[in-house]
Backbone as a printed PyTorch tensor [residue, N CA C, xyz], in Angstrom:
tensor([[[-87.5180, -13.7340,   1.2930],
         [-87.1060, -12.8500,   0.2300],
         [-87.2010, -11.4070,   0.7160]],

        [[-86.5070, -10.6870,   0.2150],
         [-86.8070,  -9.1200,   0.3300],
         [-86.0180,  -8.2000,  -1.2050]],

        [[-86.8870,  -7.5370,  -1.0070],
         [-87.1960,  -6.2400,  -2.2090],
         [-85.8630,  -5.4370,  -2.1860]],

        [[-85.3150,  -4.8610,  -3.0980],
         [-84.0680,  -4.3220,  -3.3240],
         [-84.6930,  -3.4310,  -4.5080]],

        [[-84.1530,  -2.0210,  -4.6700],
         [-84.0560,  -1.3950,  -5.4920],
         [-83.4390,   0.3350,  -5.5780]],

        [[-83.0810,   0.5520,  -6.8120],
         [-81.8390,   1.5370,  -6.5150],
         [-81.4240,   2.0340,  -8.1420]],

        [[-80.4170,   2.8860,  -8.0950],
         [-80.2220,   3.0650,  -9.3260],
         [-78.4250,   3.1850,  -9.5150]],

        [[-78.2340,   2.8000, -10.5960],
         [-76.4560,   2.5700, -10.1990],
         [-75.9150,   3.7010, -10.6260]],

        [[-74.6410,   3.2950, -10.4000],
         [-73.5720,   5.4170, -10.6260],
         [-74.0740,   5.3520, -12.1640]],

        [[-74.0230,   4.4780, -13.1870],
         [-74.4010,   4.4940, -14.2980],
         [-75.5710,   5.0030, -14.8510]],

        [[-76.4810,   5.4910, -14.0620],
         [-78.1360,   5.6660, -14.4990],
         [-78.9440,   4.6140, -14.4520]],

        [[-78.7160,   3.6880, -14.5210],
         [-79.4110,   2.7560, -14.5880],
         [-80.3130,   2.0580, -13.5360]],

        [[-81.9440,   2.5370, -13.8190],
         [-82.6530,   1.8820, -12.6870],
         [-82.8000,   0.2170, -12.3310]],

        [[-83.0640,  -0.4860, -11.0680],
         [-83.2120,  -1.5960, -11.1980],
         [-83.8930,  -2.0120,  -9.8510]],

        [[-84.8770,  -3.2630, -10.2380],
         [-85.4590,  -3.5100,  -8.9500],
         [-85.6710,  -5.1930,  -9.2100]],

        [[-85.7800,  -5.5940,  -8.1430],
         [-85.9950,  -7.5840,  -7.9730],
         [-85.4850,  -7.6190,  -6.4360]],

        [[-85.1240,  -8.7990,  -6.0240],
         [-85.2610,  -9.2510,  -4.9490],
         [-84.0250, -10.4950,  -4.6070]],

        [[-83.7880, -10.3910,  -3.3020],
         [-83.0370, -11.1620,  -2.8410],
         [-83.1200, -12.5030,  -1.8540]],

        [[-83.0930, -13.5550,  -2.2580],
         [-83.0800, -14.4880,  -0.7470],
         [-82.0570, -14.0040,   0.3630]],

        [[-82.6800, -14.3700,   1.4720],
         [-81.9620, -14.4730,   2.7690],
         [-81.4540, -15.5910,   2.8220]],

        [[-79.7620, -15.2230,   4.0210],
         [-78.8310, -15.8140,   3.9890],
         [-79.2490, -17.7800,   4.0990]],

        [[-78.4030, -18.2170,   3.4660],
         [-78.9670, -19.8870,   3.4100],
         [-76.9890, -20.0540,   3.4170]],

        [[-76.3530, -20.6460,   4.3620],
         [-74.9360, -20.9740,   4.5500],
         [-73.9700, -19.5770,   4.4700]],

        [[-74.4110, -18.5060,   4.0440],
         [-73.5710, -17.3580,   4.3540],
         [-73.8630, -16.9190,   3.2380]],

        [[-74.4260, -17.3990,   2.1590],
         [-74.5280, -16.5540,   0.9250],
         [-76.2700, -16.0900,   0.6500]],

        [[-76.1060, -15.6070,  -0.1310],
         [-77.1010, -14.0570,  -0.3270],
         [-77.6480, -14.4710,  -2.3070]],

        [[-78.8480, -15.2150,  -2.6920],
         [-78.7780, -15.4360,  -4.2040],
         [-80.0260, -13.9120,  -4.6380]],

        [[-79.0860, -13.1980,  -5.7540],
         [-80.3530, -11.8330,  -6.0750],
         [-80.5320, -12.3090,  -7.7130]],

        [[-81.2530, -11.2970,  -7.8680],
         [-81.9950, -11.1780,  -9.0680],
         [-82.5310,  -9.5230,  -9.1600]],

        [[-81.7740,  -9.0300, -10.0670],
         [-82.9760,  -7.8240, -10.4360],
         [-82.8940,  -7.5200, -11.7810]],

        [[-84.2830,  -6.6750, -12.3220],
         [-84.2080,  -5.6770, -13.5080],
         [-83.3810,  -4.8100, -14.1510]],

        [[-83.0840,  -4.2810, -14.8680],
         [-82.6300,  -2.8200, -14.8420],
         [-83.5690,  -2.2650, -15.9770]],

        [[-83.5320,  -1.2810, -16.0300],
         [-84.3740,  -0.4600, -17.0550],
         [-83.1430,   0.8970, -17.2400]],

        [[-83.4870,   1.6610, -18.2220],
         [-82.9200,   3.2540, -18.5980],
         [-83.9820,   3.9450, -19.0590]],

        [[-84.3040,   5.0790, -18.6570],
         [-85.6870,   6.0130, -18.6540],
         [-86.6130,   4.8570, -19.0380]],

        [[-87.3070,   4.1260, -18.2710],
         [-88.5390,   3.5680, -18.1060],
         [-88.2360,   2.2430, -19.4380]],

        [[-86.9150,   2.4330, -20.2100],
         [-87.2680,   0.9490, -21.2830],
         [-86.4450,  -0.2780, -20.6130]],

        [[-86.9110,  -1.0980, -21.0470],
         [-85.6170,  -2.5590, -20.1120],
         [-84.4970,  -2.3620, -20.7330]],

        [[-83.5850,  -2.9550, -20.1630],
         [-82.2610,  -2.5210, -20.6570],
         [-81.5820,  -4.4520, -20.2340]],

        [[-81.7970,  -4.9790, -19.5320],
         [-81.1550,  -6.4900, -18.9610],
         [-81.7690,  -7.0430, -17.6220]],

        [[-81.5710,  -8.1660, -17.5390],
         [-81.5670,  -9.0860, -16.4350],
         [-80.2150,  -9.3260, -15.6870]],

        [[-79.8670,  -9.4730, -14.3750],
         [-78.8740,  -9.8360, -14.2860],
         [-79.2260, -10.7160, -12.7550]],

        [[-78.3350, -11.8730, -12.5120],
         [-78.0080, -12.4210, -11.0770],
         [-77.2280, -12.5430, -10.3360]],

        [[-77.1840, -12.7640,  -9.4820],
         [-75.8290, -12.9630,  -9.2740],
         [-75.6850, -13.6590,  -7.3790]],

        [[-74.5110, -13.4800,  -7.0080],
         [-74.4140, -14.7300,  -5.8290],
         [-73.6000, -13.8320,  -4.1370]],

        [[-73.7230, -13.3200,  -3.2540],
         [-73.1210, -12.6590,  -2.6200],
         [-72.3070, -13.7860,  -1.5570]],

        [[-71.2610, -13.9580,  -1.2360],
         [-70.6600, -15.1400,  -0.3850],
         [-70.5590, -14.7320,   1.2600]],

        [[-70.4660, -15.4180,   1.9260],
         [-69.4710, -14.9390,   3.1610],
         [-70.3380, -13.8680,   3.9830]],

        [[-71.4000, -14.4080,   4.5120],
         [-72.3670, -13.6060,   5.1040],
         [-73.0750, -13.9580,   6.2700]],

        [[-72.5870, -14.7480,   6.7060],
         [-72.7760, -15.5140,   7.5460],
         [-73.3380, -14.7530,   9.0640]],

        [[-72.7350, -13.9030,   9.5840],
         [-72.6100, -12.9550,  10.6720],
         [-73.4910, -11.3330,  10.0440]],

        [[-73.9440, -10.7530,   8.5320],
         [-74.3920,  -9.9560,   8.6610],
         [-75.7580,  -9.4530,   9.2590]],

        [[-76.1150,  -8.4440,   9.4590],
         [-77.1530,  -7.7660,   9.8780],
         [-77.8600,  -7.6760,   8.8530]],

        [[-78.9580,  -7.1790,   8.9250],
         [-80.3780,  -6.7750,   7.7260],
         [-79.4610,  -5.8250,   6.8190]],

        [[-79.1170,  -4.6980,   7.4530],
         [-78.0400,  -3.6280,   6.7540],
         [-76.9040,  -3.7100,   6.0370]],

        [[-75.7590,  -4.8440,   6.4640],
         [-74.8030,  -5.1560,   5.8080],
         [-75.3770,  -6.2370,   4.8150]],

        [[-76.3090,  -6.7660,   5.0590],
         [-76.9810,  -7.9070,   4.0890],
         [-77.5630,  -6.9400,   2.5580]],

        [[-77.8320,  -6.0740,   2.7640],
         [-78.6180,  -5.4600,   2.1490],
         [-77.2150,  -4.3250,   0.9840]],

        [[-76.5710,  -4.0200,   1.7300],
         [-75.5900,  -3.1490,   1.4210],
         [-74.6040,  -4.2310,   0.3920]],

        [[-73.6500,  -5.3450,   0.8160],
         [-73.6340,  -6.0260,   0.3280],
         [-74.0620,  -6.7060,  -1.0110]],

        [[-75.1280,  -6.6990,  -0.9980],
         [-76.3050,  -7.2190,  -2.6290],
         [-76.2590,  -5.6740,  -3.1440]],

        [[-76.4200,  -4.5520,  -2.7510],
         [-76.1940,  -3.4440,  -3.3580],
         [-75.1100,  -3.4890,  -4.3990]],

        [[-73.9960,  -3.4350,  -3.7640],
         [-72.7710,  -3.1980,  -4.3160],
         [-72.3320,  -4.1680,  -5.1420]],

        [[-72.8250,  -5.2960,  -5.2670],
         [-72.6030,  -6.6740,  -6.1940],
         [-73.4110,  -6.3440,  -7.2780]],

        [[-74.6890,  -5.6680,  -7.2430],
         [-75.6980,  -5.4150,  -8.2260],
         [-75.0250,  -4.6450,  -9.0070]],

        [[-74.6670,  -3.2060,  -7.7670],
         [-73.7790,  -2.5220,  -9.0480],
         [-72.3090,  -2.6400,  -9.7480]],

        [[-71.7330,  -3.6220,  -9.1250],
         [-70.3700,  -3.8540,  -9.6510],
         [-70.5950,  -4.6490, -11.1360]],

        [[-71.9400,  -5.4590, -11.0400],
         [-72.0540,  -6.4220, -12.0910],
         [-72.6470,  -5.9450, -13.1970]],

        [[-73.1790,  -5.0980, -12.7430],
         [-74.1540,  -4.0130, -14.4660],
         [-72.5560,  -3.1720, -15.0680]],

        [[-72.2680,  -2.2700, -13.8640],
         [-71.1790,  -1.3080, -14.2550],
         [-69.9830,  -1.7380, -15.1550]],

        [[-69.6030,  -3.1590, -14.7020],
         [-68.3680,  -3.9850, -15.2860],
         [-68.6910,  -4.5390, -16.7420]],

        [[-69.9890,  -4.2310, -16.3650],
         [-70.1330,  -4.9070, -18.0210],
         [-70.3080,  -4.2440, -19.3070]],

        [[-70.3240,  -2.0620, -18.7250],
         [-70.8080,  -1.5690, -19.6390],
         [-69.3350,  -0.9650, -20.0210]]])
């Protein structure tokens, strides 16, 4: 597992964690909060990862985290 956390273009803080790659995909989980109250849970699944680095692994679950809060507000 490893630790992920960040805040999206939206404001919205969030932190949880990700498994490492198992067949190319990437399974996360994090928090979000807005000034310190919870705000949701969300998960979600990164595919096709087969060949990344720590960095693109990481970058990757970034951008899925925030595509999936952002799309929904």
């Amino acid at each position: 597992m490893a630790d992920v956390s960040g805040t999206t273009s939206n404001g919205f803080a969030y932190e949880g964690e990700y498994q490492l790659p198992t067949s190319g995909r990437v399974l996360w989980s994090v928090t979000f909060r807005k000034d310190g109250d919870f705000a949701g849970i969300r998960h979600g699944v990164v595919r096709g990862l087969q060949d990344a680095d720590a960095a693109g692994l990481d970058e990757a679950v970034r951008r899925d985290i925030e595509s999936t809060w952002t799309m929904l507000r």
